[in-house]
Steps between C-alpha positions, in 0.01 A plus 500: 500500500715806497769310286231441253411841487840603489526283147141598357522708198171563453509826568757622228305284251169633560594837389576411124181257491154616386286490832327145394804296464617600845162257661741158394774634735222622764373142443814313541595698816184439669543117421861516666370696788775706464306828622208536754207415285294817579813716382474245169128608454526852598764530216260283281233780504724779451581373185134409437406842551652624199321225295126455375522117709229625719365131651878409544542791709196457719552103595868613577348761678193216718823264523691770673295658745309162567197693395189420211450887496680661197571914517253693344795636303531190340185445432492844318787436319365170366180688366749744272691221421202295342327832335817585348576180333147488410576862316849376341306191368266700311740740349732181368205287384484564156870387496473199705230400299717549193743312627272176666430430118706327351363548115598869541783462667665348196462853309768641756878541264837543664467852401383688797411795276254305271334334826412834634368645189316166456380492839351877471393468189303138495391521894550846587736368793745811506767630744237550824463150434819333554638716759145378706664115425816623656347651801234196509802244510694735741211456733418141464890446637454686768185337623660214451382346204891402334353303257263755343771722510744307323262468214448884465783625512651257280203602277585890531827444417426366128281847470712759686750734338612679791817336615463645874187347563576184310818450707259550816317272358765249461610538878127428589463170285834356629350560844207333449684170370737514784184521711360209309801305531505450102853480509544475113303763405642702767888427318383636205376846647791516717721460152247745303518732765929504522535566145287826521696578799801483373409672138245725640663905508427605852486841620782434745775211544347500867117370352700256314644370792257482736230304196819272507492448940176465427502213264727300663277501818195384259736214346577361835110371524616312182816409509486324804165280429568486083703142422782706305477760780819469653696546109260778458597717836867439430455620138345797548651621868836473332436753187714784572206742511312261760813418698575877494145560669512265748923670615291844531137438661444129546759349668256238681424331218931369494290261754288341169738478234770344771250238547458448115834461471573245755240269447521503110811282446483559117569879581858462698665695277330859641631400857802696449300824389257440748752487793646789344172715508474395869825611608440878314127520697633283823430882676184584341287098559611231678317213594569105590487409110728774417696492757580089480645570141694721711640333745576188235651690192637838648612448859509088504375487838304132477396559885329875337348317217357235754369733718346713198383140373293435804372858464407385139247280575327762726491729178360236239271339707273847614583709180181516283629470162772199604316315784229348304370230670442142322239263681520127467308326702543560840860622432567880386868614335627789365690368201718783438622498851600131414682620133654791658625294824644280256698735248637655810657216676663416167606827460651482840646168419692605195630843645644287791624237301669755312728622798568193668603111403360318819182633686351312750165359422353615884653852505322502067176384622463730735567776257266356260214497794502096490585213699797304447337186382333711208780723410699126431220413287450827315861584456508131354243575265630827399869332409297266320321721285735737479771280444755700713829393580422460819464172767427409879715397741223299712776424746527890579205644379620685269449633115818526341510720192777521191368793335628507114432871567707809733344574786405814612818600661729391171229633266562866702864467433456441132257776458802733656731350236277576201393837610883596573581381135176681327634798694836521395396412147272807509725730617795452231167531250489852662840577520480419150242692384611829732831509271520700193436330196841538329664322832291192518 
């Protein structure tokens, strides 16, 4: 349990998520039982307190203290709660009601100027108006109501002019569709809402920065449930800007984008930048994902990297955005445990294979957490596929590689050699220069 606790991140997340999206990683903990669940639903009603979800609160609150009774606190809050949305309702009517018809919602232009003067001059719907949809729609999320929401403040976005409060407006809707799991939709917000970001002139390079933290902590929700997810994470982590953000203030999320990278085996080429990135932060984050890469690519320490690999599975399998559980039948699997246990063990096998020209097959499985009956048959495979120059000795149980490549040690030496040669060649080209012009 304390290991597990050791590897949770929710913590660090939670602080660059809007209070509602941090009830999927409550949710997920609970289900591993990797805290007491009292402290689970304590923490559930601290963040309901700060929310209109009222009836949420108080069967979290019967389910906790065994108890039908709910706090006459509660109950008071839930009377504001329903008087006030009553009140908001009211003031936005005459623009829901616009809206709800269809007939005269075809009047509306792409000029937001017109639509307002339209608006207050056809309906007498004015200013009062749509800020009352904004605050309506505001409300409606945080009781709860996503959907509602959605459709608001996508609504008060085709009337607003203010580009503050239509940006707020944007973080709210991509909320909501996270919160509805409308994964498309949610792309599209997440993509609207990076290209204001990164045009938008903020009062300070540190706003900037922290709207960019923040976004990548929204796109995990999305990258890691959307089918192109995994392109998408690697795309955008590895934008200078984003990267940049991540080396100052968000080093834990190296743990998502190291994942992304190992698993998507169309992606191999941003292994190299990747590993460097993790060697320049190995003293701010480290953690079993990071520190496998580690172990494999910077130190080549294969009884490290099986360790860490071990350690792996204890990450994937209890973190909320890459544990997601698939049911089938009586039989449940984490299928990016199985991807990433896979990528690994070949990256293990080719960084070995690099270094030396007969392994043993017993002393590989083991390194490649198998037996050695299925490290024959997957190593056979793999030369298959692969079609590596490379056969088994059945006789000693071994894999004997003829790489058409230098391994590591010779491909250090030739490095040396060419960066000796580029340095002597710049140096005479400042010699050169340094002389006076009627010398040279």
């Amino acid at each position: 349990m304390a290991l597990l606790q050791n590897f949770d991140l929710t913590s660090r997340i939670a602080t660059h998520l809007d209070r509602h999206l941090v009830f999927p990683l409550l949710e997920f903990l609970q289900e591993r039982q990797q805290y007491p669940d009292d402290e689970i639903l304590k923490a559930k009603i601290e963040l309901l307190s700060e929310t209109n979800m009222v009836d949420y609160a108080g069967d979290i609150h019967k389910s906790l203290y065994h108890t039908e009774e709910v706090p006459k606190e509660m109950l008071e809050r839930r009377a504001e709660v329903v008087m006030r949305l009553r009140s908001l309702e009211d003031a936005a009517a005459p623009l829901i009601s616009f809206l709800q018809n269809a007939a005269l919602v075809q009047e509306l232009r792409a000029d937001k100027q017109y639509n307002l003067m339209m608006l207050n001059d056809r309906y007498q719907i004015g200013p009062d108006q749509i800020e009352a949809l904004y605050q309506y729609a505001k409300f409606q999320f945080e009781c709860g109501n996503y959907s509602g929401a959605a459709d608001y403040l996508y609504q008060y976005r085709t009337l607003c002019t203010n580009s503050d409060r239509s940006l707020s407006a944007l973080w709210g809707k991509l909320a909501a569709e996270i919160l509805m799991q409308n994964w498309d939709t949610a792309l599209e917000e997440l993509n609207r809402l990076k290209e204001i970001i990164d045009s938008k002139n903020f009062a300070s390079p540190l706003g900037q920065l922290q709207s960019r933290i923040w976004l990548m902590h929204w796109s995990l929700f999305i990258f890691f449930n959307h089918e192109n997810g995994r392109n998408g994470i690697i795309d955008l982590f590895f934008q200078d800007r984003y990267l940049n953000a991540i080396q100052t203030n968000a080093h834990h999320l190296l743990r998502y984008v190291a994942t992304a990278v190992i698993v998507n085996k169309r992606r191999r080429n941003m292994l190299k930048e990747l590993v460097k990135v993790i060697q320049q932060e190995q003293c701010s984050f480290k953690d079993p994902i990071t520190e496998f890469l580690e172990c494999l690519y910077i130190n080549y320490d294969f009884d490290g990297a099986q360790k860490k690999l071990r350690e792996c599975e204890i990450v994937i399998m209890n973190d909320p955005f890459l544990g997601k559980r698939v049911e089938d039948g009586a039989f449940s699997s984490v299928p990016l445990w199985e991807e990433f246990l896979e990528n690994a063990r070949l990256f293990i096998f080719e960084t070995y294979g690099r270094i030396h020209q007969r392994i043993h097959i017993g002393m590989l499985a083991e390194k490649l957490l198998m037996d050695e009956d299925e490290a024959k048959r997957w190593i056979m495979n793999l030369v298959r596929s692969s079609k590596l120059d490379a056969k088994i000795d059945l006789a000693s149980s071994s894999l004997i590689m003829t790489p058409n490549h230098l391994n590591v040690y010779e491909q250090i030496i030739e490095n040396a050699k060419n960066l000796s040669m580029r340095t002597s060649v710049l140096a005479k080209s400042v010699l050169e220069f340094s002389q006076p012009v009627g010398t040279r």
